[in-house]
Short mmCIF file of the C-alpha atoms (twelve columns), coordinates in Angstrom:
data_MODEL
# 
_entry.id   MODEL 
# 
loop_
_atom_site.group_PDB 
_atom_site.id 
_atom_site.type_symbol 
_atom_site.label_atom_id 
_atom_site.label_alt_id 
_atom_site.label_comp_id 
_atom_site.label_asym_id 
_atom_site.label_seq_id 
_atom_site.Cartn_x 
_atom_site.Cartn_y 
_atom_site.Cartn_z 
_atom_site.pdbx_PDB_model_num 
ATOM 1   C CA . UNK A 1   13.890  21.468  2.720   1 
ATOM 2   C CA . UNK A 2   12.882  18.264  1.012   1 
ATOM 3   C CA . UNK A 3   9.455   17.629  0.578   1 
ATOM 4   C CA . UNK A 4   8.298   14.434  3.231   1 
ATOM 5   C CA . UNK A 5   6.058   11.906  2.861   1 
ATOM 6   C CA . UNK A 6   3.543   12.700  4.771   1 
ATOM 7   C CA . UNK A 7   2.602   15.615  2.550   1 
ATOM 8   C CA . UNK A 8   1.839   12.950  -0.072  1 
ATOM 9   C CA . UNK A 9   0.824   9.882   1.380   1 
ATOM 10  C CA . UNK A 10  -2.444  8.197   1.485   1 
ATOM 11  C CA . UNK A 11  -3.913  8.683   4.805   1 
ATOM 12  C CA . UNK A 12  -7.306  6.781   4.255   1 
ATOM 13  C CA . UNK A 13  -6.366  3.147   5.210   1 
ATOM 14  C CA . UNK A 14  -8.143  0.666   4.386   1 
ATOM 15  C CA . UNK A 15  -7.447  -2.407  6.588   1 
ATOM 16  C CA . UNK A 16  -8.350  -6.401  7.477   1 
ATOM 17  C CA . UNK A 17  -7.426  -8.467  10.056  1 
ATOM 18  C CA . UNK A 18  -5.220  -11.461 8.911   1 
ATOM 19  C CA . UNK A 19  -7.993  -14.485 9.851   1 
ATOM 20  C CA . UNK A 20  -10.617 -12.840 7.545   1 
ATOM 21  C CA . UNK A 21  -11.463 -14.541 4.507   1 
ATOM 22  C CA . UNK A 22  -9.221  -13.635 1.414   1 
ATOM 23  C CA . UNK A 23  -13.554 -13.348 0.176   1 
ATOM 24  C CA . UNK A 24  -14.116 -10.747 2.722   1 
ATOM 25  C CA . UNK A 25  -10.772 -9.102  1.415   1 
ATOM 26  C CA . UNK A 26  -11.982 -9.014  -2.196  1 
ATOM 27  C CA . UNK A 27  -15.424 -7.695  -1.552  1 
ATOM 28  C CA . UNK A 28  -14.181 -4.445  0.866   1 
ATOM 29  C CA . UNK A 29  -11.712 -3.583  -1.610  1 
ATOM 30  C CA . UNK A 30  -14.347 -3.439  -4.236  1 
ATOM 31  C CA . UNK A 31  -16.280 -1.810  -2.473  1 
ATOM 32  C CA . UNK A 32  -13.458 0.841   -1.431  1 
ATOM 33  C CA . UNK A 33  -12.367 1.033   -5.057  1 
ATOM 34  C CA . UNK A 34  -8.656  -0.132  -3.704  1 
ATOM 35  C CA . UNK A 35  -5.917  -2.585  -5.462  1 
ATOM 36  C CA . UNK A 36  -4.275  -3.429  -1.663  1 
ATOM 37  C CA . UNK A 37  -5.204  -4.095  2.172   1 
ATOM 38  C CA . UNK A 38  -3.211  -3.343  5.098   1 
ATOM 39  C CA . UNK A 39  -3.409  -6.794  6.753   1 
ATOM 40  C CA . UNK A 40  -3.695  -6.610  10.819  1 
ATOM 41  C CA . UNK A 41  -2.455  -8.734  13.917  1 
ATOM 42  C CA . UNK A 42  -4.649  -7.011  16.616  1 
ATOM 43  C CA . UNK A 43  -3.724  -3.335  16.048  1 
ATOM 44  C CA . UNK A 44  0.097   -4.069  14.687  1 
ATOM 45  C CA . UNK A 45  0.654   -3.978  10.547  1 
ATOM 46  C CA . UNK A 46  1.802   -7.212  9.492   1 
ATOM 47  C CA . UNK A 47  1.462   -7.217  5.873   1 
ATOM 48  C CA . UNK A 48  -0.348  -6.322  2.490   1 
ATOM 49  C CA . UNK A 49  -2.670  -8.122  0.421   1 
ATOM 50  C CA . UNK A 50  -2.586  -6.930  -3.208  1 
ATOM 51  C CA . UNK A 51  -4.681  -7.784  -6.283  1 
ATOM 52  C CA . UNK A 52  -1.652  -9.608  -7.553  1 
ATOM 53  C CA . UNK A 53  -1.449  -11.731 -3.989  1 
ATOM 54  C CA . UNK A 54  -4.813  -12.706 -5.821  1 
ATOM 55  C CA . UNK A 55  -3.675  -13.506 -8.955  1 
ATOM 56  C CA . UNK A 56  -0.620  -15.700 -7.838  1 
ATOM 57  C CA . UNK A 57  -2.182  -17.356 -4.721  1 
ATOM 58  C CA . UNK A 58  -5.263  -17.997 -4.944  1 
ATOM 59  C CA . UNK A 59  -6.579  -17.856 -8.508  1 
ATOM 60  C CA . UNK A 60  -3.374  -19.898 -9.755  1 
ATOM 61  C CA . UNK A 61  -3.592  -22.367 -7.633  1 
ATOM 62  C CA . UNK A 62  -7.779  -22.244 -7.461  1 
ATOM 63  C CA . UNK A 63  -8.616  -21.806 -4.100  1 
ATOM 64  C CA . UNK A 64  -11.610 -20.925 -2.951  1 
ATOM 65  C CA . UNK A 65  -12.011 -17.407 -1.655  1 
ATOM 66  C CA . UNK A 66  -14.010 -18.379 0.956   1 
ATOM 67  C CA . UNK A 67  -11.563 -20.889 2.503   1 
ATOM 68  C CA . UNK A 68  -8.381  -18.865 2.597   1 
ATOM 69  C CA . UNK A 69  -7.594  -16.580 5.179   1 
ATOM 70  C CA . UNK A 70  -6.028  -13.134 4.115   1 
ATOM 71  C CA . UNK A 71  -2.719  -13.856 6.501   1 
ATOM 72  C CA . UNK A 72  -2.195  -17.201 4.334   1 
ATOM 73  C CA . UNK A 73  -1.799  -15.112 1.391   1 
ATOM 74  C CA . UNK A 74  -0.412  -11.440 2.079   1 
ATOM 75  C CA . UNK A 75  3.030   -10.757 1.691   1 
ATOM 76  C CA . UNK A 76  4.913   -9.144  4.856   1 
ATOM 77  C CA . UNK A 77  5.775   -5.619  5.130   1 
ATOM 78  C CA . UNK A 78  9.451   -5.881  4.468   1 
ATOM 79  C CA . UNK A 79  10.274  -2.085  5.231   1 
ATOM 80  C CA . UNK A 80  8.554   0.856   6.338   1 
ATOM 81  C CA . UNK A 81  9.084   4.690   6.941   1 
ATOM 82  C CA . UNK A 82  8.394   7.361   9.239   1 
ATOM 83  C CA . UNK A 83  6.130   10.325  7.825   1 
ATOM 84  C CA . UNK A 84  8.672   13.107  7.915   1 
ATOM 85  C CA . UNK A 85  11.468  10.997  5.447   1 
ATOM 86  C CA . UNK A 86  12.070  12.461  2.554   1 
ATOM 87  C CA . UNK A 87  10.131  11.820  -0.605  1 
ATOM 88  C CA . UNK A 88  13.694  11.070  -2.467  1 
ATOM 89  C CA . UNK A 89  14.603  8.463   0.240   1 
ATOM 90  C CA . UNK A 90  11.666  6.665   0.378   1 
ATOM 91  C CA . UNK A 91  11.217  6.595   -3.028  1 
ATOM 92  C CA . UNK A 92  14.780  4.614   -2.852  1 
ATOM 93  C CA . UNK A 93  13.720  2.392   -0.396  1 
ATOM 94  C CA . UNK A 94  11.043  1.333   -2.500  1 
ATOM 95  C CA . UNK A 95  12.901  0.523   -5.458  1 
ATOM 96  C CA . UNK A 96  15.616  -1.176  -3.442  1 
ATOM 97  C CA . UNK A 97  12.810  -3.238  -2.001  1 
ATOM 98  C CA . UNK A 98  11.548  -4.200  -5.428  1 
ATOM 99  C CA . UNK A 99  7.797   -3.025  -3.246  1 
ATOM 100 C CA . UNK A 100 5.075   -0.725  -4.873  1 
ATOM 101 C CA . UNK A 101 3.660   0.381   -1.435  1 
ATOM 102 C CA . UNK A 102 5.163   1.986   1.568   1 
ATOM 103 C CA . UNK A 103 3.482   1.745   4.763   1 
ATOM 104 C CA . UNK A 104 4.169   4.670   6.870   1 
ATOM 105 C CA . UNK A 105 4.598   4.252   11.017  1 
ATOM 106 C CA . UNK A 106 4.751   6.877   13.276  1 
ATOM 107 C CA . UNK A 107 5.510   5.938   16.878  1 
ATOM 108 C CA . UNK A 108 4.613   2.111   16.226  1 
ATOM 109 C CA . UNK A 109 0.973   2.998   14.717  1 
ATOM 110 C CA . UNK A 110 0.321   3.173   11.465  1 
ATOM 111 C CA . UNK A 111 -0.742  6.453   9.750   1 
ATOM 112 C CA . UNK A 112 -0.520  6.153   5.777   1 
ATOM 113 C CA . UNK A 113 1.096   4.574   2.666   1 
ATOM 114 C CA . UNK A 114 3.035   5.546   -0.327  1 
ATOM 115 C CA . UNK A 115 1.634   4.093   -3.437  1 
ATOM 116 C CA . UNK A 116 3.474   3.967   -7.082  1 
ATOM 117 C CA . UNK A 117 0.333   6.204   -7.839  1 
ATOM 118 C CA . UNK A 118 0.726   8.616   -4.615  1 
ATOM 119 C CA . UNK A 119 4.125   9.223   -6.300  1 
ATOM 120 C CA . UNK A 120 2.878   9.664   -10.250 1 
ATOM 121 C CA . UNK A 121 0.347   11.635  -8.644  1 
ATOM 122 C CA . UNK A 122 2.945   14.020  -6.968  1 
ATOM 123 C CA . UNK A 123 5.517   13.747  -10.519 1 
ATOM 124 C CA . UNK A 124 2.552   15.297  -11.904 1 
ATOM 125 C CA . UNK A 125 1.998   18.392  -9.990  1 
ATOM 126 C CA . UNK A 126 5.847   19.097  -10.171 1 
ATOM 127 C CA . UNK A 127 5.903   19.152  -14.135 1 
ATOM 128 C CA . UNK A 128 2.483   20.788  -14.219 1 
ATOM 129 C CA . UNK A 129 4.236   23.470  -11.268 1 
ATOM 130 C CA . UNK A 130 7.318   23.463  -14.191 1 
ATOM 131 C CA . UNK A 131 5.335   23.920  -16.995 1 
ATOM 132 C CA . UNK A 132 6.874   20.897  -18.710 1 
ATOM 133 C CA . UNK A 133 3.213   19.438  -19.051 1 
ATOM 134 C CA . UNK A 134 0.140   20.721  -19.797 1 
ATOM 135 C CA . UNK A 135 -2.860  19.755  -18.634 1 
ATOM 136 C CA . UNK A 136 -5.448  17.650  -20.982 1 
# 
């Protein structure tokens, strides 16, 4: 059986409603040590804000922190997956969606994400399991 997603995604969301400040955005992911948010409409997932969303949006441009609101500047989750797809497919729908983060749904809630790093993370442990690297 193929291994699934949910035995490598991130569980340990980190989230912000979408009329915070894009300031109150940068300060909890400092503080969380994170490079993305999960941006919320009441309970739903309706997008990510990323350090790059940063970069091109706001810094660019230069807006204030304080007067942008994190739903002005996330991008929209474009896809998602359910936690038992396959590590292979989702990895696919990734790179078809040109998108370095996955969110996963279950049921209409959401329960995780699939990072570029969740996946080096898990390409590691299969060539450490091969012994095709070594650890150093």
């Amino acid at each position: 059986m193929a291994e699934q997603i949910k035995d490598i995604m991130t569980k340990e969301l980190v989230t912000i409603s979408k009329d915070h400040s894009a300031l109150e955005a940068a300060k909890i992911m400092t503080e969380k040590g994170v490079s993305s948010l999960i941006i919320l409409a009441g309970d739903q997932p309706v997008g990510i804000v990323t350090e790059r969303d940063f970069i091109k949006k706001i810094c660019l441009k230069e807006l204030q922190l304080s007067t942008v609101k994190v739903g002005e500047i996330m991008s929209k989750i474009r896809t998602s997956a359910p936690p038992d797809m396959s590590i292979e497919v989702a990895v696919q729908r990734m790179i078809n969606n040109r998108i370095r983060r996955l969110p996963i749904i279950d049921n209409g809630k959401l329960v995780g994400i699939i990072t570029v790093t969740d996946l080096a993370k898990h390409l590691r442990t299969i060539l450490l399991l091969n012994g095709t690297l070594r650890y150093s």
